[in-house]
C-alpha positions as YAML, in Angstrom:
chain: A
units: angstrom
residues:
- id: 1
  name: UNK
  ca: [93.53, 252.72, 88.39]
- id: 2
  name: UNK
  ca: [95.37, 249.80, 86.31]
- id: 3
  name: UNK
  ca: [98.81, 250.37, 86.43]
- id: 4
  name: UNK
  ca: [99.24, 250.62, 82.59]
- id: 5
  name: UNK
  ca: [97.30, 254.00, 82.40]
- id: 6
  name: UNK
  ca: [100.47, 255.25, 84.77]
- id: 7
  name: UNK
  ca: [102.77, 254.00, 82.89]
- id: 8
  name: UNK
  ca: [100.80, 255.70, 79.58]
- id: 9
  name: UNK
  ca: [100.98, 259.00, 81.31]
- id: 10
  name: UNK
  ca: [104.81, 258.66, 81.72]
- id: 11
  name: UNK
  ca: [105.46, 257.89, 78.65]
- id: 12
  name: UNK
  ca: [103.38, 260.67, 77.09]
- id: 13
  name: UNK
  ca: [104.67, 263.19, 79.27]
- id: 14
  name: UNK
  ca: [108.29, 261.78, 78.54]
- id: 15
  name: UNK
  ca: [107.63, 263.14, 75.13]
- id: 16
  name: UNK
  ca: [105.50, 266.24, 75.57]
- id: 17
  name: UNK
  ca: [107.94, 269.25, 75.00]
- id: 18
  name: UNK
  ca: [105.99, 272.42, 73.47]
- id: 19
  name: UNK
  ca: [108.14, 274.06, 70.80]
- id: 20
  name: UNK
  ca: [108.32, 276.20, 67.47]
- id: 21
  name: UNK
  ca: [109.66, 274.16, 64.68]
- id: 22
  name: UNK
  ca: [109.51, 277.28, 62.32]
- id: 23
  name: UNK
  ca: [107.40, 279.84, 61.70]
- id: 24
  name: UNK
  ca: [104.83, 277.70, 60.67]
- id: 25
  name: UNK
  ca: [105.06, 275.04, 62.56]
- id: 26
  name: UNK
  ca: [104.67, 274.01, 66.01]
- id: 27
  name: UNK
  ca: [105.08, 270.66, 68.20]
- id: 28
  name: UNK
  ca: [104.67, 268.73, 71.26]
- id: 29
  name: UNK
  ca: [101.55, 270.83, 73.12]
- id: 30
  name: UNK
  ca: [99.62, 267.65, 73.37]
- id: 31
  name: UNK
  ca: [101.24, 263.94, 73.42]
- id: 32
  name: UNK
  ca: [99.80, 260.59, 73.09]
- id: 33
  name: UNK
  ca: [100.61, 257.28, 74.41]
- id: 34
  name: UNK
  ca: [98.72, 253.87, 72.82]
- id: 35
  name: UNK
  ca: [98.99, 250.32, 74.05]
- id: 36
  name: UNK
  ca: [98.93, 247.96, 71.57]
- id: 37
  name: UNK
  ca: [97.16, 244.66, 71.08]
- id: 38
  name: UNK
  ca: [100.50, 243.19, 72.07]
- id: 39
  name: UNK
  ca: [101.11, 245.22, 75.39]
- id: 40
  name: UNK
  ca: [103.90, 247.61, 73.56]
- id: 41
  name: UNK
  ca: [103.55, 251.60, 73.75]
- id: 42
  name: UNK
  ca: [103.84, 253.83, 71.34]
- id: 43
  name: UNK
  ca: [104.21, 257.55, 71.57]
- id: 44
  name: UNK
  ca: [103.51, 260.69, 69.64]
- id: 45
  name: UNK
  ca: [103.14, 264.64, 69.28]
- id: 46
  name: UNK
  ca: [100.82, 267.05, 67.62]
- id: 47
  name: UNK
  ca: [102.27, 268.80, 64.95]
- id: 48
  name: UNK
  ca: [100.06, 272.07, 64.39]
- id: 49
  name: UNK
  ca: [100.74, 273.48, 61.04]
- id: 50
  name: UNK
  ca: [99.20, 276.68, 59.47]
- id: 51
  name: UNK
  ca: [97.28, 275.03, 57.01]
- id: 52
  name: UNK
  ca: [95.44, 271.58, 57.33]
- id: 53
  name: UNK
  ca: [98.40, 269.51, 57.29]
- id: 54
  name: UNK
  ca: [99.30, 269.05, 60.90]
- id: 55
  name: UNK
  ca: [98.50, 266.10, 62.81]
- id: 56
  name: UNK
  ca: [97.20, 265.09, 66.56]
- id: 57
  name: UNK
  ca: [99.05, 263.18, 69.36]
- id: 58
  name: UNK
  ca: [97.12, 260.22, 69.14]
- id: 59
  name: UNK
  ca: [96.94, 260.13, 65.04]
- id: 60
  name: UNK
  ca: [101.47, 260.44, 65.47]
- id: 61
  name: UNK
  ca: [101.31, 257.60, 67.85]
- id: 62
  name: UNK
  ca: [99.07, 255.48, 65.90]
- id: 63
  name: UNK
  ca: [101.52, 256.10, 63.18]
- id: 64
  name: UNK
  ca: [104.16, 254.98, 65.14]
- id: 65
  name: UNK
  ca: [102.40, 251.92, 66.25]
- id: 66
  name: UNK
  ca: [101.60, 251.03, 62.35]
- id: 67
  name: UNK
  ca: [105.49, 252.16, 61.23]
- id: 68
  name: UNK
  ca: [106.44, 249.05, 63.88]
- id: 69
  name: UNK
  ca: [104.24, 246.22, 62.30]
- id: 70
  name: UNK
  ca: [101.60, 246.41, 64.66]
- id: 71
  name: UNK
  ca: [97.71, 247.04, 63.64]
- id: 72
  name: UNK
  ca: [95.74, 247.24, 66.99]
- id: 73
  name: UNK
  ca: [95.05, 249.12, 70.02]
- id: 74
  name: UNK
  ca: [93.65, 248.29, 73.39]
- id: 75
  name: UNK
  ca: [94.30, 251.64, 74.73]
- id: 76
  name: UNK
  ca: [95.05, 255.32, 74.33]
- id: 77
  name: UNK
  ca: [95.73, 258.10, 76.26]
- id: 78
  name: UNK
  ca: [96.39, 262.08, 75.79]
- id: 79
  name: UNK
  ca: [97.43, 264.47, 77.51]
- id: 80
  name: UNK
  ca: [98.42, 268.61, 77.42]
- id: 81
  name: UNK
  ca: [101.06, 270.01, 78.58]
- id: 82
  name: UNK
  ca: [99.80, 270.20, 82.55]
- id: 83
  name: UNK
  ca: [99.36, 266.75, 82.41]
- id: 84
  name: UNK
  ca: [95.80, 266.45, 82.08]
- id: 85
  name: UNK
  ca: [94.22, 264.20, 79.81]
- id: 86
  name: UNK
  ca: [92.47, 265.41, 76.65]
- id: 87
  name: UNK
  ca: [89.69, 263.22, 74.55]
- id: 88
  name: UNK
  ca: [90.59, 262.29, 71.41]
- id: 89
  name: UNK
  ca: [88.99, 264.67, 68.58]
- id: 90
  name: UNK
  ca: [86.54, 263.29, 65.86]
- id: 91
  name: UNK
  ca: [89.63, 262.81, 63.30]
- id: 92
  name: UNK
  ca: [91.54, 260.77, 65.60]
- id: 93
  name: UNK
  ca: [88.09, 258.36, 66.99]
- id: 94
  name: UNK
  ca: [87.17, 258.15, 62.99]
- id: 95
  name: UNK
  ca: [91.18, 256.58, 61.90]
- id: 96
  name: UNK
  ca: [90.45, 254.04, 65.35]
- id: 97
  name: UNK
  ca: [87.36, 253.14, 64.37]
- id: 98
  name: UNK
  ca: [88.83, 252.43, 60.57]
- id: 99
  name: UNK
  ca: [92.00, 251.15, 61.56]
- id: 100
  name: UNK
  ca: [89.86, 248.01, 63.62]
- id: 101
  name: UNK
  ca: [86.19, 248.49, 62.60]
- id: 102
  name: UNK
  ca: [85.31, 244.83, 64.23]
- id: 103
  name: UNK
  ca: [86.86, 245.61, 67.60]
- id: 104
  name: UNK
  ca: [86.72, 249.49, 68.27]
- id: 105
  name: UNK
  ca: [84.37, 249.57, 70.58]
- id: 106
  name: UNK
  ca: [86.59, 247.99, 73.19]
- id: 107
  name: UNK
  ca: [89.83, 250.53, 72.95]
- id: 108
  name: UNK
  ca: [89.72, 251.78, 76.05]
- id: 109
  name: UNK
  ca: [90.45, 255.47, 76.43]
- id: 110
  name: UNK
  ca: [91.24, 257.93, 79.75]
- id: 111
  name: UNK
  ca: [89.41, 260.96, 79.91]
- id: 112
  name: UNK
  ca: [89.97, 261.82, 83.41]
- id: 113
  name: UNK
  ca: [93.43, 260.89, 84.43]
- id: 114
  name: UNK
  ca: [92.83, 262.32, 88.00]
- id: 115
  name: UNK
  ca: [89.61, 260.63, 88.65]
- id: 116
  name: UNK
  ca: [91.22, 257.50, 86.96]
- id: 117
  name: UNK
  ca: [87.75, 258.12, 84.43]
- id: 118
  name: UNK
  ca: [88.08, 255.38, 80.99]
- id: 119
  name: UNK
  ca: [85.18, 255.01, 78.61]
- id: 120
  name: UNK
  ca: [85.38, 252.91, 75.42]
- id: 121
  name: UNK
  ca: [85.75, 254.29, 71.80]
- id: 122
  name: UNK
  ca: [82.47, 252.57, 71.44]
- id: 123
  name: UNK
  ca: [81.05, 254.89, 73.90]
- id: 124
  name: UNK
  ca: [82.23, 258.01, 72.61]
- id: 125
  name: UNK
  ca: [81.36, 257.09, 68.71]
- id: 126
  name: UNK
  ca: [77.87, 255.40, 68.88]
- id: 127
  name: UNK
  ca: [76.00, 254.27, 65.56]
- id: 128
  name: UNK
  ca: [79.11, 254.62, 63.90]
- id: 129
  name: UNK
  ca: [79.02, 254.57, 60.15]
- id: 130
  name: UNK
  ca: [81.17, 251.66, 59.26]
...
């Protein structure tokens, strides 16, 4: 396994802290860590909500990424709290694929982090629309 998937896992799991924010509201089951274009990563939490407005891991990271200036991925990586990695939901594959609809189908993401297992967004979102 490439040495930047291990240092994706530490820095999602650096962040990963399950909590209440209110009654509503909770954080941090599930973190995220992207690389960029530009070899930088960028972190984030879900933030489950009781209506629609809550957002995934990989989404907050992505967020982050954009809040910094930068606009591309080459790789992503989630993970629950027991450290295993989790696939990115439709939501999240649908703002990659919009966010670089020339060169998604390269972003490289870890669905196994045991078994070291990485398929591309291309392969998990064939005939896309765009």
């Amino acid at each position: 396994m490439d040495k930047i998937w291990n240092e994706l896992h530490h820095a999602a799991m650096e962040v990963i802290k399950p909590r209440k924010v209110s009654d509503m509201i909770e954080a941090g089951g599930v973190a995220a860590a992207v690389e960029s274009e530009f070899g930088n990563i960028y972190v984030g939490v879900c933030v489950d909500t009781a209506c629609t407005l809550g957002v995934c891991a990989e989404r907050n990271a992505l967020f982050n990424m954009i809040t910094n200036g930068e606009n591309a991925i080459r790789r992503v990586l989630a993970v629950s709290s027991d450290g295993k990695a989790v696939p990115p939901c439709g939501a999240c594959r649908e703002f990659m694929v919009q966010l670089m609809p020339e060169n998604y189908r390269s972003v490289e993401i870890m669905l196994d982090y045991e078994s070291g297992k990485v398929v591309t967004l291309g392969s998990l979102t064939p005939e896309w629309w765009i």
